[in-house]
N, C-alpha and C positions, 0 to 999 in steps of 0.2 A: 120128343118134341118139346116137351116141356124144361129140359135143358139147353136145348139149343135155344128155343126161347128166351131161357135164364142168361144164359150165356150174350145173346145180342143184348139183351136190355145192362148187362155190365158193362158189354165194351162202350152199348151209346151212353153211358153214364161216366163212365170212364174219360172218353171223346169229349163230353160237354164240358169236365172239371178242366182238363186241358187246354180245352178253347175261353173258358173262364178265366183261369187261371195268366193265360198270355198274353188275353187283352188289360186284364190288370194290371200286369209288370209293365207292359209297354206303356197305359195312361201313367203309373206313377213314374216310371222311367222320364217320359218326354215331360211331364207336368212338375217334377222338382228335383229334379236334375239339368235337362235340358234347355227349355222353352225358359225360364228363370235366367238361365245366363247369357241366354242368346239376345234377350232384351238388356241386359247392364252391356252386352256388347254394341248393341245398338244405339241406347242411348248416347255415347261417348258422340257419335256421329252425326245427334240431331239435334244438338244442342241450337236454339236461337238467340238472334244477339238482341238489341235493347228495343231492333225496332220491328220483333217478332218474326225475322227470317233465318231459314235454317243455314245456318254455319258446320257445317259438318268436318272444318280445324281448327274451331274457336279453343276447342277446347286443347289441343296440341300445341294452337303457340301460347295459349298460357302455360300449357306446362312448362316451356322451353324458358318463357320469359318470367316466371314466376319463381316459386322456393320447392316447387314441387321438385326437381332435383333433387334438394339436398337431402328430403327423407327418403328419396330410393337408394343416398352414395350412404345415409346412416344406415339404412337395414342392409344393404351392401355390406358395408365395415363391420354390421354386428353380425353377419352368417358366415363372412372369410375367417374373422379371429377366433370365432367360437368352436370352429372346426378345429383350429388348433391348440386353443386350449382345451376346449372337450375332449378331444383326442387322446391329450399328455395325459390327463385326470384322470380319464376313466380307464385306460389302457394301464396307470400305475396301480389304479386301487385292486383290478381285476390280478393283475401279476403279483402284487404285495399278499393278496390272499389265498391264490389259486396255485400260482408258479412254484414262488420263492417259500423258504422256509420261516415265516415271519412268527414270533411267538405272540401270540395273543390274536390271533387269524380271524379267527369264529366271533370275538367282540368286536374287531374291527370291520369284519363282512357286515355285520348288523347296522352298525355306524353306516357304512358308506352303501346299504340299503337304505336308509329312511326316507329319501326323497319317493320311494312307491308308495308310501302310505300320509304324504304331504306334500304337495306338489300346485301349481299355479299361486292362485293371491294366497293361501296360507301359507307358501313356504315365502315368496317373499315378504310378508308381514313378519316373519320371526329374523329373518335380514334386518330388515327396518327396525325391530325391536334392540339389535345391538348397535345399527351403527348410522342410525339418522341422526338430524341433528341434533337427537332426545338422548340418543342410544346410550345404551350401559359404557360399550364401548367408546362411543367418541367424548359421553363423560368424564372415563377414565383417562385419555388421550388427555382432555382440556388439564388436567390437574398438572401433568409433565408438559405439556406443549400448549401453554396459556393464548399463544400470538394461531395458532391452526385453525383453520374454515371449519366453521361447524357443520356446513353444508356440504364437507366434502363425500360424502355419500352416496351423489347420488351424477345423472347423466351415463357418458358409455362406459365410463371405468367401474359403476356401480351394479348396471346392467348386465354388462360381461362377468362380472366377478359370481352375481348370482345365478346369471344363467347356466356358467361353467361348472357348477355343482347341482345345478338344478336337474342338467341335462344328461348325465351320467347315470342315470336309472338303466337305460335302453343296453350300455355296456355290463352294468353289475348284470341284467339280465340275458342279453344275447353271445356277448362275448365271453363272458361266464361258461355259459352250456361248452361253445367253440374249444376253449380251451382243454374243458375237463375231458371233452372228444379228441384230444391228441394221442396220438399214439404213443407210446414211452418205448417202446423200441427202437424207433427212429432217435429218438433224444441219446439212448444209451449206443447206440449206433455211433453216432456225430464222437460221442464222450469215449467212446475205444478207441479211437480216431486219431486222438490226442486233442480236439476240437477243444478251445476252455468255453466256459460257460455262458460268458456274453457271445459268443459266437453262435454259440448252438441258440441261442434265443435272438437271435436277426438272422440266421442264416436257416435255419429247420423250424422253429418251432412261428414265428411270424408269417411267413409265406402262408401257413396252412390257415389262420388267421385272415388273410387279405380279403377274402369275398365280404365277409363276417366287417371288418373296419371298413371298407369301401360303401356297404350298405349303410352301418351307422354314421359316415361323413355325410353323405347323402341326404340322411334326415337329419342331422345337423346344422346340416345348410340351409333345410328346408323350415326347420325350429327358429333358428334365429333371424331369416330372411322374414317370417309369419308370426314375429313374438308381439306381443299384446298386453300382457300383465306385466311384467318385470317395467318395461318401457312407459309406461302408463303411470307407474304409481312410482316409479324412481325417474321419471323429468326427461325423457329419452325420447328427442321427434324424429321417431319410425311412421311406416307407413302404414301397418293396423292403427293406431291409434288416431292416424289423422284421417284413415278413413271412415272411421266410427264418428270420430268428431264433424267432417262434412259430410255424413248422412243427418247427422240430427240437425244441421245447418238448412237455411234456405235462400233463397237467391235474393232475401232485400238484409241479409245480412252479409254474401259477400259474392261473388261473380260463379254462378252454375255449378253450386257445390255439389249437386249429384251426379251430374257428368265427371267432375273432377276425381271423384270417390269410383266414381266406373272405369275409371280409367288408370289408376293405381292398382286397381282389383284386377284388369286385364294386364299389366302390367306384372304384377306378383304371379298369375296366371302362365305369363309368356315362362319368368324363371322357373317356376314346377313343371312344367311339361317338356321343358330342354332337359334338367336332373335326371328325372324319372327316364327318359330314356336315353341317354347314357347310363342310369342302373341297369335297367334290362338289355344294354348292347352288351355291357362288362358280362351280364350276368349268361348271357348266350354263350359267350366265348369259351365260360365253367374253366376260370383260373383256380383247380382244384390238385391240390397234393395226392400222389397214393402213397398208401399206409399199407402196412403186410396186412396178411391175410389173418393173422391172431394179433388181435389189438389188446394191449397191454395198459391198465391204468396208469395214467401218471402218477410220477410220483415227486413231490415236490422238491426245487433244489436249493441247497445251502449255498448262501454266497462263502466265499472260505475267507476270501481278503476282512481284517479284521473292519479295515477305517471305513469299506463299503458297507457290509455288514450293520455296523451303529450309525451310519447314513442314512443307510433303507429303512431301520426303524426310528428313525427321528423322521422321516418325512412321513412314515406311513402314521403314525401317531397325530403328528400334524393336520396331516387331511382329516383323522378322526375327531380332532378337536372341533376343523375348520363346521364339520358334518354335524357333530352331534351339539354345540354349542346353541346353537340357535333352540332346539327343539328340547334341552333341558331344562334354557333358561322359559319358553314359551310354558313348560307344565309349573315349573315353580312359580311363574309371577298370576298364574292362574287361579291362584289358590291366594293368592296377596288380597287385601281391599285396594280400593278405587286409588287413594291418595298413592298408596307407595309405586302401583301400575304406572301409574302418570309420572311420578318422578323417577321412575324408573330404580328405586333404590330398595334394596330385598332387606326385610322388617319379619328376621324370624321367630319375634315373638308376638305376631299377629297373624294367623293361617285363618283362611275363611272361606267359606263355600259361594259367597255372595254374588262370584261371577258367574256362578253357574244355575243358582238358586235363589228365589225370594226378592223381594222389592224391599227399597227402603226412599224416605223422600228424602229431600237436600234444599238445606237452608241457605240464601246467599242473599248481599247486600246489595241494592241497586246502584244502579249512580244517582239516584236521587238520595241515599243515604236509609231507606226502606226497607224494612227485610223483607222476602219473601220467601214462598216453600214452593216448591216443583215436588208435584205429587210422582210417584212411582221414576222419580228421576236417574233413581241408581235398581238399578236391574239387571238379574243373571239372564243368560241364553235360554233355560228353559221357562223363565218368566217374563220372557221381552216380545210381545206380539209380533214384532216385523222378526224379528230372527226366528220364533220359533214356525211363522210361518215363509219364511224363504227356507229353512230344513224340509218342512213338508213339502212343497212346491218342487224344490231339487232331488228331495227322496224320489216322490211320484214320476218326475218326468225321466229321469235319467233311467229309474226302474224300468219304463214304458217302454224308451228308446234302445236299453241294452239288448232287452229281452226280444223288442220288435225285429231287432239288428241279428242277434244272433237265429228265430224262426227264420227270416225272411234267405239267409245264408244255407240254413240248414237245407232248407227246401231246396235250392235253386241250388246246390252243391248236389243233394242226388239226382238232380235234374241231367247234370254238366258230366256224371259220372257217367249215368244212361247214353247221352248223347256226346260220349266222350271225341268218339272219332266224327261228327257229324259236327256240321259249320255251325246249327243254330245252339250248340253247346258253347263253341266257343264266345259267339255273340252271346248268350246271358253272360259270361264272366266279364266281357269288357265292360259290358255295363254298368255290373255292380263296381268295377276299378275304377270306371270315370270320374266318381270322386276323389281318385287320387291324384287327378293330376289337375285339379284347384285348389286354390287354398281356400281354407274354412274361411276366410271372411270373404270371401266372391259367393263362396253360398250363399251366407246368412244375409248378406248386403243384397244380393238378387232376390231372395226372399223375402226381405223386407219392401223393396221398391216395387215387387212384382206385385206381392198380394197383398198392400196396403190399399186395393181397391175390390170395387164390385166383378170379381175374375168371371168370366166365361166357362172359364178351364173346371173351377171347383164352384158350377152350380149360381155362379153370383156372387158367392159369400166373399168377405173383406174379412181372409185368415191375418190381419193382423188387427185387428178392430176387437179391443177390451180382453176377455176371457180368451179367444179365437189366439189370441198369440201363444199362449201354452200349446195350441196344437202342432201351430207350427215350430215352434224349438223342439215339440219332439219329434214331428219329420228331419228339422237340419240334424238335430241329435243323431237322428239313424240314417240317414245318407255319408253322416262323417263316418261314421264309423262302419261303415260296410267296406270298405275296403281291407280293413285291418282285420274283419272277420271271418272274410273270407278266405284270405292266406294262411290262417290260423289254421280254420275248420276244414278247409281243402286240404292241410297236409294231414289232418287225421284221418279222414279217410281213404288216405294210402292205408291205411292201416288193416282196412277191411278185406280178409279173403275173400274173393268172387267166388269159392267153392261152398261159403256158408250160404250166399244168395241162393247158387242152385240146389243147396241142398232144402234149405226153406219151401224153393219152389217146387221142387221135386214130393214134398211130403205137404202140396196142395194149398199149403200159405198164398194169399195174393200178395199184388205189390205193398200195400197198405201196412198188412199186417207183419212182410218180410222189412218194412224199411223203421216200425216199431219196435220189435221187440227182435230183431239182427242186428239192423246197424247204428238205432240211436244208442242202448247200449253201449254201443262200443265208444260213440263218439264221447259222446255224453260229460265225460272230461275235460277234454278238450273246451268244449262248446261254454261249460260251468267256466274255467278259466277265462274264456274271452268274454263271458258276460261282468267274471266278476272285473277286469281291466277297465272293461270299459262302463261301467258303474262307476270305477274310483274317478276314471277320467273327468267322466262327466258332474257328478256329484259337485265338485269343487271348480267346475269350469266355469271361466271368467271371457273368454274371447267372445265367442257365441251369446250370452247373457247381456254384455256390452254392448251390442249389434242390436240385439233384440230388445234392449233396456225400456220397459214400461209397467208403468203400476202394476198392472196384472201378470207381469212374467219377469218380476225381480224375484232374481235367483239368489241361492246363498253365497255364492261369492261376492253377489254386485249386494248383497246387505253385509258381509264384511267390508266391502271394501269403502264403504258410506259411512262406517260406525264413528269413525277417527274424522270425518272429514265435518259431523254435526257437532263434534263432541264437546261441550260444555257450551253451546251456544244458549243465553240465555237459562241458565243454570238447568238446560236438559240434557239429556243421556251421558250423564255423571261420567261412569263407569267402561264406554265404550271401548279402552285401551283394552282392559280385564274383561272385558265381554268376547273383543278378538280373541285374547291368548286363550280364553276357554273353547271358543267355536273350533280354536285351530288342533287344540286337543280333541275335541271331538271328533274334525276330521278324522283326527290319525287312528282313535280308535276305530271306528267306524269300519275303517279303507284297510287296518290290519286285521279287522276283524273275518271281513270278506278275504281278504289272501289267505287268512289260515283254515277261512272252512273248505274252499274249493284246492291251493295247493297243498294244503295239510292234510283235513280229513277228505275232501273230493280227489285227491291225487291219489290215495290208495288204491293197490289194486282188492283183488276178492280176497284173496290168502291175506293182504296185510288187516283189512277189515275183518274178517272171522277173526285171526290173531289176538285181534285188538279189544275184537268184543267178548272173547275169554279171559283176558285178564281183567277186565272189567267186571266180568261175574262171577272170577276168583276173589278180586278184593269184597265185592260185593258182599260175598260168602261169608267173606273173613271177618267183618264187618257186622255182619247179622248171626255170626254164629253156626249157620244152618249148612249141610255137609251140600257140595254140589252131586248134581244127579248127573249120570252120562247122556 
């Protein structure tokens, strides 16, 4: 009796956590995700004209009659070319390293990594550092070419140039894995054949490829149709930026600037939801190669023509230059004082820590002929109050949102498992994907307009009113990235035998304890990689901080990207140029720091971990003299 007893009082405890747990998804489901953007759709339609009646195509034929055009035919032009030049880019670095026999492979893979551990406003501020109208580079230009624009750096040719190395990450990493999973039988197959070499690489070895480049064209599209930073800080009128710009707008500065920004936002909306499916019709069809039944590593192939040969290595060298040039010169002028930063001119016999450390003041003359001192005027990152607190602020909240993002997946991925063959499975998965098919600034922007008042929804409270906006960056934070989370952590749990569940269950484990110590183990990798991704993401994220831009939720990006634009006003923030090149270092150490502990040490399996921790307490040994015990 007293089991059976035991046994009802689990399953109603059981039952309650279920029905807890459903209504919760569903209130945060419909309350910011939904309900948020069904009002910025709304608004667009209720717009009133001067004499307070609702016009609901006011805002349509101003778009038709206005400029609003021309930033959708720019973010147009910048997501068609960039597909194509991302494409060439990232498609040669992957083959330069992986395919072909290139000598010096492993430093050049490195190179044409570094955009994962530096990426939004810190990579284009190390662009800017060579080739604005300051830059080293266009310095160097002025000296051979006296009569050249100095400003020629920047609009779509400046745009494109950086985003086209910017964006190559997704290939070093996607296309990377694809390749190294070819079969080399099939290659040597083709090569008995009499097949020559560029043949067998358009004809066998690309097709298997296709799913793999058709997905990353797709967010290519989707990257450049949605860019934000590059466009912003290099003079580029897209439509993020000028929807940022007519949110913080108001209507006695220019004619219904938040309908107008709603209607861009559903606009960009319309294009991510037509991409996204054409991926998934492509991806139904499974334009997929077969491969023998014993798959064979690749093995890399030598071009033999000599003139191709010292072609391939002059362009791949070239890309290495184009890659690591920015992010050499950013550690070396780091370490410069304030004066050479600003002139841009490297003074190796002055190294200094000053951008990173320690206050000094700065003496300068007025126009009245007066001197004065500006206290603590030149200052490093860890001594500079607004920087060292937009580091905390972005630590905290990106922490908050990766971590919330990846529980919130985990859970609702065994959920989806359980109820694999059953509809309300597949209903949570669309859910957590329906941020995929808007773009981050339709969130953040309905976020903003939505709960910039006394909500209903959340109790009354005005989530963007002072300190309350940190909350919400870290909901948009983890609604963006549930999508990405889920793809991830859903394919690791293919990974799991359904015969360790019943053997768990079979030796009296409940669910609790079978989904703790069976299958997070297992995932647990996986999960650590998607948190650590989307930490680097967010960390340095400029879109979303943009959107959200106010005293209490300046993030570190949006305090880089201010540093340069106060800098020497009234002989203050001296130092701002060498305050960026340090913060951008810091990034990167940061953002390598996290990839090397989750794909480095977090990607071992058990045997490489024991491995790993005996030779550590061999040296150990060896070190201290003392003989190891078995």
């Amino acid at each position: 009796m007293q089991a059976a007893a035991g046994g009802k009082k689990s399953f109603d405890i059981s039952y309650l956590w279920k029905i807890f747990g459903g209504v919760l998804f569903v209130y945060l489901f419909l309350g910011f995700m939904v309900i948020p953007c069904l009002n910025t759709l709304t608004s667009v339609f209720t717009t009133t004209d001067a004499e307070g009646r609702t016009d609901p195509f006011a805002v349509i034929r101003f778009f038709f009659a206005g400029n609003m055009p021309s930033f959708l035919w720019n973010s147009l032009k910048l997501a068609v070319c960039l597909v194509v030049t991302v494409n060439v880019v990232g498609i040669s670095i992957v083959l330069l390293t992986e395919y072909f026999d290139i000598k010096g492979a492993r430093i050049l893979r490195l190179g044409y990594m570094t955009t994962l551990i530096y990426s939004g406003v810190a990579l284009v501020t190390g662009y800017q550092f060579l080739y604005d109208s300051n830059g080293m580079v266009t310095n160097w230009l002025m000296q051979s070419f006296p009569g050249m624009n100095r400003q020629w750096f920047s609009g779509f040719s400046a745009v494109l140039f950086t985003m086209t190395f910017a964006c190559t990450s997704n290939h070093a990493l996607f296309l990377r894995n694809a390749i190294r999973g070819i079969d080399y039988n099939t290659v040597e197959a083709a090569r008995n054949m009499g097949a020559k070499p560029f043949t067998v690489l358009f004809r066998v070895v690309m097709p298997t490829l296709l799913p793999t480049l058709f997905s990353l064209t797709v967010m290519t599209f989707i990257t450049g149709l949605c860019a934000m930073s590059a466009p912003t800080l290099l003079g580029y009128n897209s439509i993020n930026p000028e929807i940022v710009r007519l949110a913080g707008s108001s209507a006695t500065d220019e004619s219904f600037p938040q309908a107008r920004a709603a209607l861009l936002s559903v606009i960009l909306a319309l294009f991510t939801m037509i991409l996204l499916t054409v991926l998934n019709h492509y991806e139904r069809k499974g334009h997929y190669l077969s491969v023998s039944k014993t798959k064979a590593k690749l093995v890399k192939q030598k071009i033999q023509n000599p003139v191709a040969n010292v072609l391939a290595h002059v362009y791949a060298y070239v890309l290495f230059l184009i890659y690591m040039t920015p992010v050499v010169m950013i550690v070396v002028f780091s370490f410069q004082n304030w004066a050479a930063v600003r002139a841009k001119a490297l003074n190796v016999s002055q190294w200094t820590l000053s951008n990173y450390f320690g206050v000094q003041d700065y003496a300068y003359t007025r126009s009245s002929g007066k001197v004065a001192t500006r206290r603590g005027a030149i200052s490093g990152v860890f001594a500079n109050e607004k920087t060292v607190g937009g580091i905390r602020l972005s630590f905290v909240l990106s922490a908050i949102a990766a971590a919330l993002a990846c529980v919130i997946v985990v859970l609702a991925v065994n959920y989806i498992f359980k109820n694999r063959n059953k509809k309300r499975g597949r209903v949570v998965e669309a859910c957590l994907l329906f941020p995929w098919l808007l773009p981050t600034i339709l969130i953040c922007y309905s976020f903003r307009i939505f709960f910039n008042n006394e909500v209903w929804y959340v109790f009354g409270q005005n989530l963007y009113y002072k300190e309350n906006v940190r909350f919400l960056i870290i909901m948009a934070y983890t609604v963006v990235k549930l999508p990405f989370a889920l793809r991830m952590i859903k394919a690791a749990f293919y990974a799991i035998d359904d015969e360790l569940e019943d053997a768990a269950k079979n030796l009296g484990a409940s669910p609790l304890v079978t989904f703790l110590r069976v299958k997070l183990p297992i995932v647990l990798p996986s999960v650590l990689a998607v948190f650590a991704l989307n930490f680097n993401a967010l960390f340095t994220e400029y879109d979303m901080g943009a959107t959200f831009q106010k005293a209490e939720g300046t993030t570190y990006a949006m305090v880089i990207q201010s540093m340069c634009n106060e800098e020497g006003r009234d002989g203050m923030n001296m130092n701002a140029s060498g305050r960026r090149c340090a913060s951008t270092v810091f990034i990167m150490l940061v953002s390598g720091l996290i990839l090397y502990l989750v794909y480095g040490v977090g990607a071992r399996d058990l045997g490489e971990r024991l491995e790993h921790r005996k030779k550590w307490k061999q040296r150990l040994a060896r070190l201290t003299g003392k003989k190891q015990t078995a």
